[in-house]
C-alpha positions in Angstrom: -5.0 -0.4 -15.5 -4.7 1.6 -12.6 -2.4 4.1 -13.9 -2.3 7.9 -12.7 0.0 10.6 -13.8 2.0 9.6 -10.8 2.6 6.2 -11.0 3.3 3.2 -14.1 2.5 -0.7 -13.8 6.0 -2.4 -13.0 5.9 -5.8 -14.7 8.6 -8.6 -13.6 9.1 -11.6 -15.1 11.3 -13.7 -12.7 14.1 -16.1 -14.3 13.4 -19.5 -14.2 16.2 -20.4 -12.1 14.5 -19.6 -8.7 11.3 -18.5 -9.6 9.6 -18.1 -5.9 13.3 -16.1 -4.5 12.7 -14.0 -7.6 9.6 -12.9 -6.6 10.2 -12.4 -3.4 12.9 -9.8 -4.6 10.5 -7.8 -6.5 8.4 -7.6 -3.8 11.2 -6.3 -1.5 12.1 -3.7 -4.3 8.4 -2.6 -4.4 8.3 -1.8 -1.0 11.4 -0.2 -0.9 10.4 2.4 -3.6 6.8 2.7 -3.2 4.9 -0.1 -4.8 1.2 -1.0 -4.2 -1.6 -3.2 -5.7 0.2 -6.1 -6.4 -0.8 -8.9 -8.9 0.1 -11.9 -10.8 -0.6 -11.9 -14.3 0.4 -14.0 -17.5 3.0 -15.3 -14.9 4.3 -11.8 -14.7 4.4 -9.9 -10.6 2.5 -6.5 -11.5 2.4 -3.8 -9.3 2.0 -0.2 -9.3 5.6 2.0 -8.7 5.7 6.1 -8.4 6.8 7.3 -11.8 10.0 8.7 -10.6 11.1 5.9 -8.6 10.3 2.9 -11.3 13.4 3.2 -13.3 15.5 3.0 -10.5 13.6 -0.2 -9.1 14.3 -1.6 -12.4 18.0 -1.2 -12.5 18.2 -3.3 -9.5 16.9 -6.5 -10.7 18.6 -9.3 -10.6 16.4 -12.0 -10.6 14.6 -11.1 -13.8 15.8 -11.3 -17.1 13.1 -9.3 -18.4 11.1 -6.5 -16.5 9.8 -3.2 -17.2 6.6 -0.7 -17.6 3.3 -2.1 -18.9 1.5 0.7 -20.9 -1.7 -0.7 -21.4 -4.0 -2.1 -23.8 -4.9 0.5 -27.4 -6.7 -0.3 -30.3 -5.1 1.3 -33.5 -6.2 4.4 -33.5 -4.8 4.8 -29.9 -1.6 3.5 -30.3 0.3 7.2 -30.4 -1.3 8.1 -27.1 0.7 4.7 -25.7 3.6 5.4 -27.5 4.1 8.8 -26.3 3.7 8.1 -22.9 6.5 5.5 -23.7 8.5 8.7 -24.9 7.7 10.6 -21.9 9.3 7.6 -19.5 12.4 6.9 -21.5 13.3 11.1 -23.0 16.5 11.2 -24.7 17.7 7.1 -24.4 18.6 4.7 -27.1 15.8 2.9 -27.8 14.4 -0.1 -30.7 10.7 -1.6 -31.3 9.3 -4.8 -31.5 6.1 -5.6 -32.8 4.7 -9.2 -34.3 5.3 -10.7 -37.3 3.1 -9.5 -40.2 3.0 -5.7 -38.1 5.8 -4.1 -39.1 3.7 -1.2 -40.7 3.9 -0.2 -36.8 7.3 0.5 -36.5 7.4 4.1 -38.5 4.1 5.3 -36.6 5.4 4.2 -33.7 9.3 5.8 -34.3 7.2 9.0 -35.3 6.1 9.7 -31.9 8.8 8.6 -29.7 11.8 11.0 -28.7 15.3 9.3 -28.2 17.2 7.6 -30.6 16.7 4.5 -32.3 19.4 1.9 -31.7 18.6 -1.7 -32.8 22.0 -3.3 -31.7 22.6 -1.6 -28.0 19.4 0.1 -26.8 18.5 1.2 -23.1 15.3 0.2 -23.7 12.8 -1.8 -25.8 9.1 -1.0 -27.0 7.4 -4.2 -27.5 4.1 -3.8 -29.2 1.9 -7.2 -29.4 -1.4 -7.7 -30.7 -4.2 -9.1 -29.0 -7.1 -9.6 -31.2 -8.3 -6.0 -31.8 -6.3 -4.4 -29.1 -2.3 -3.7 -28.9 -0.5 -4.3 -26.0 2.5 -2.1 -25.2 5.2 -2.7 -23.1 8.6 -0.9 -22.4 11.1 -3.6 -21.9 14.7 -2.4 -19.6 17.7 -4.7 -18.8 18.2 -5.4 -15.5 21.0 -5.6 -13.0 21.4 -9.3 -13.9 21.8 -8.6 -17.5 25.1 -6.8 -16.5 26.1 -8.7 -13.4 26.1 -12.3 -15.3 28.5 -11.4 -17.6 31.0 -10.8 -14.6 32.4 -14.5 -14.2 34.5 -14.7 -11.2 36.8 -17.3 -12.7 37.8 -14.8 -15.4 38.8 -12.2 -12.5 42.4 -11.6 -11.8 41.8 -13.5 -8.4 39.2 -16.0 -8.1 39.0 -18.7 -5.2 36.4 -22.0 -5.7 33.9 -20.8 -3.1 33.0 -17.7 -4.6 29.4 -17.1 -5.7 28.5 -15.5 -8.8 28.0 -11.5 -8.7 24.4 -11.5 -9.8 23.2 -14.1 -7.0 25.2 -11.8 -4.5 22.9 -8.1 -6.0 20.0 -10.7 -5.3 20.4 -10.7 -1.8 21.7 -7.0 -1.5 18.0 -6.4 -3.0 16.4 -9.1 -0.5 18.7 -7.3 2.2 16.6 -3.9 1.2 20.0 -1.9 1.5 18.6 1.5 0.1 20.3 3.6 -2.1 21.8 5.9 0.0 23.2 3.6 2.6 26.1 1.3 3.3 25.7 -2.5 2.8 28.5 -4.9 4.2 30.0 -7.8 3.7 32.1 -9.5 6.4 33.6 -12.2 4.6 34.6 -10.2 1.0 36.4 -13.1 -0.4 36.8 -12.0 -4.0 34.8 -9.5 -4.1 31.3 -10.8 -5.4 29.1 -8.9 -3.2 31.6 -5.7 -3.5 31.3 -6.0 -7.3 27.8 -6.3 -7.3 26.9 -3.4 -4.9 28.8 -1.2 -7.2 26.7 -2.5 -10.4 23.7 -1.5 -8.1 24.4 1.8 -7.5 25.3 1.2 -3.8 27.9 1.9 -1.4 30.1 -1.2 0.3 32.7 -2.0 2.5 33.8 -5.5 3.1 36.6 -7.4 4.9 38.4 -10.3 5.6 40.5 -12.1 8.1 42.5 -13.6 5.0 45.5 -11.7 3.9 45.6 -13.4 0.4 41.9 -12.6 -0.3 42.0 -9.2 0.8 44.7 -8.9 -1.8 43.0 -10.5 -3.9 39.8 -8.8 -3.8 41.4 -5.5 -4.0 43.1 -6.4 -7.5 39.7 -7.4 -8.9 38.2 -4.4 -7.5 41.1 -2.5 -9.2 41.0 -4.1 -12.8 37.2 -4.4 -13.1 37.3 -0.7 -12.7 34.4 -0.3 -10.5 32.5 2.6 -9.5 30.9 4.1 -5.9 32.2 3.9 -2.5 33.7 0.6 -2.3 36.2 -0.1 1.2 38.2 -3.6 1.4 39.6 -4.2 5.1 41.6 -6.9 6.4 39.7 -7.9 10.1 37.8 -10.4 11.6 34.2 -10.9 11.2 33.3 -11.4 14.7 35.4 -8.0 15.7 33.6 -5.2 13.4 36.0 -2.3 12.7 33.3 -0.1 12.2 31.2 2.6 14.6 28.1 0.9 16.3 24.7 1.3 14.0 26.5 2.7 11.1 25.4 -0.4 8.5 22.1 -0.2 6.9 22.4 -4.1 5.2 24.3 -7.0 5.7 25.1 -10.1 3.1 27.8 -12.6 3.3 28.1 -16.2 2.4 30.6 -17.8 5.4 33.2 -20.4 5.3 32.5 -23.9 5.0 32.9 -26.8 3.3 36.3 -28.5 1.9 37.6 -25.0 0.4 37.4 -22.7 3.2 39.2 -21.8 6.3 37.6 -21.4 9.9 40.9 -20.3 11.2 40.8 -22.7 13.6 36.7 -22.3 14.8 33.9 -24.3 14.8 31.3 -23.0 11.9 28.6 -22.7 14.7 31.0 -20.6 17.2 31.9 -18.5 14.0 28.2 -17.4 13.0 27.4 -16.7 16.5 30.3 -14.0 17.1 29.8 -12.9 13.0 26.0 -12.5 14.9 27.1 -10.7 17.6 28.9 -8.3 15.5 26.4 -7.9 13.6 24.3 -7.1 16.8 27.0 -3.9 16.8 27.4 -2.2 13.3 23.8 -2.8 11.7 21.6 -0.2 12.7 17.9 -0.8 14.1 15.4 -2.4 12.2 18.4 -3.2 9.1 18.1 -6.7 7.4 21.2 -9.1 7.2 21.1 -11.5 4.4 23.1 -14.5 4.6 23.9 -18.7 3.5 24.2 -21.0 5.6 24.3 -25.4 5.1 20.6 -26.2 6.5 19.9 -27.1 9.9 23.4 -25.0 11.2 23.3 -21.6 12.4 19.9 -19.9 12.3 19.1 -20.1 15.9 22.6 -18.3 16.4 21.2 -14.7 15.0 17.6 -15.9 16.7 19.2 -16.1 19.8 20.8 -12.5 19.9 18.1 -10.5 18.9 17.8 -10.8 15.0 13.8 -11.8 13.5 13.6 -14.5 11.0 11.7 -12.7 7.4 12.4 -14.9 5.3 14.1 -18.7 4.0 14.7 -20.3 0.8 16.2 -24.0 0.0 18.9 -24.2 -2.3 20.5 -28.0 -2.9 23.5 -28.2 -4.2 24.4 -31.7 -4.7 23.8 -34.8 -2.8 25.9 -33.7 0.2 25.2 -30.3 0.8 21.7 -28.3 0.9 22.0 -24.5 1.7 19.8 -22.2 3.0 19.5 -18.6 2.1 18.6 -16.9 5.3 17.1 -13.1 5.9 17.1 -11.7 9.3 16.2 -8.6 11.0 17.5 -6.8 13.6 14.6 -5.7 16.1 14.8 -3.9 19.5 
């Protein structure tokens, strides 16, 4: 299995919504915290993750609805040695076991040497024990990001607006923007808060702003009544003339007006991406990733031409009409 005292087997099983942008997410979040020796099994990404770093990559998922720590293969007798690793990963959290039908003899050897507390209707964490012919399979099972961040609807918020995208899509693209933990990821065109709200669910500091009086206002009551955590800042300014100290973002996301809903105060959606760029050029610092929609065909050479490096493109159609394209750039010296 590859497994050291110093690193676990990550496993992710990406939602079936966007399989191949799932992936590509993990990946970005196994870089980011140390992952090597990547593989695809089962349908599952695996790849190795420093022990102290794998819980944290976990809680940042968002385009899995199941990942976690693959223990290994045991036969019977083994089984303990499995489980207490299991213990030694998850100490003192709520936990439950699974196991197949017709193995539920398991459950009390396995509860016997686990630590924790057993908690069958709100765990932190699941042990999944499977059989495979001789052998037992164990797996520790964690919710993700998106587990949390779908149940945040934006048209249940005290302020919504049509355009808005939905708060687990937006931690998708702070992963694929690699903001790190410690940094400050921004969002240039806040709207009602989606990216805002799901920086905070990640653990991550944000500031984001608006030219829009009303959505500023807006977004700062649904800040207020969902309660939210971390350093979050909500500015009224425009995009293209960043309030902020040069090189002082680490990430970027924003999804930019367009279409029947939205307001270009009066610009052309091309001459509005290529100041958004320019400010951009300013406030992210060297080498930081920007993360971005944009309808296909409009735009991209706009961040090209001022100095950003295309990583990375994904198709999305939404209906007949209108095909987006999720765009991640790069700003290189």
């Amino acid at each position: 299995m590859g497994l050291t005292m110093s690193s676990v087997e990550v496993f992710v099983k990406p939602a079936q919504d966007f399989p191949e942008l799932n992936l590509t997410e993990a990946r970005t979040l196994s870089r980011m915290y140390g992952g090597n020796a990547e593989r695809i099994s089962n349908g599952e990404l695996v790849f190795e993750a420093p022990i102290d770093k794998a819980l944290r990559l976990l809680s940042r998922m968002c385009g899995s609805k199941e990942a976690g720590i693959l223990l290994g293969e045991y036969g019977k007798q083994d089984i303990p040695r499995g489980v207490r690793l299991a213990a030694s990963i998850i100490g003192p959290m709520r936990y439950k076991v699974v196991v197949d039908q017709g193995q539920r003899d398991l459950i009390k050897e396995v509860v016997q040497n686990m630590e924790g507390t057993v908690d069958v209707r709100s765990p932190d964490a699941i042990l999944r024990v499977t059989k495979n012919g001789g052998s037992y399979t164990l797996k520790l099972i964690f919710y993700t990001a998106r587990t949390v961040l779908s149940k945040l609807q934006p048209k249940k918020w005290v302020y919504f607006h049509p355009g808005a995208l939905q708060p687990f899509f937006c931690g998708l693209m702070c992963n694929l923007a690699a903001c790190p933990d410690e940094g400050l990821l921004l969002d240039p065109f806040c709207g009602v808060g989606s990216t805002l709200v799901a920086a905070s669910k990640l653990g991550l500091n944000a500031v984001g702003w608006d030219i829009s009086k009303k959505q500023v206002y807006g977004c700062k009551r649904n800040i207020a009544s969902l309660r939210l955590g971390g350093a979050l800042g909500v500015l009224r300014a425009d995009a293209a003339s960043p309030p902020l100290k040069s090189g002082i973002i680490d990430a970027a996301v924003f999804d930019p007006p367009y279409g029947k809903v939205s307001s270009l105060f009066g610009r052309s959606f091309e001459g509005l991406l290529a100041e958004v760029a320019e400010g951009l050029w300013y406030t992210v610092k060297p080498g930081g990733f920007v993360c971005f929609f944009t309808p296909l065909g409009r735009g991209l050479e706009v961040f090209i031409s001022r100095g950003f490096k295309l990583t990375y493109t994904y198709t999305i159609r939404i209906h007949r009409g209108l095909t987006r394209m999720l765009v991640v750039v790069r700003k290189v010296t």
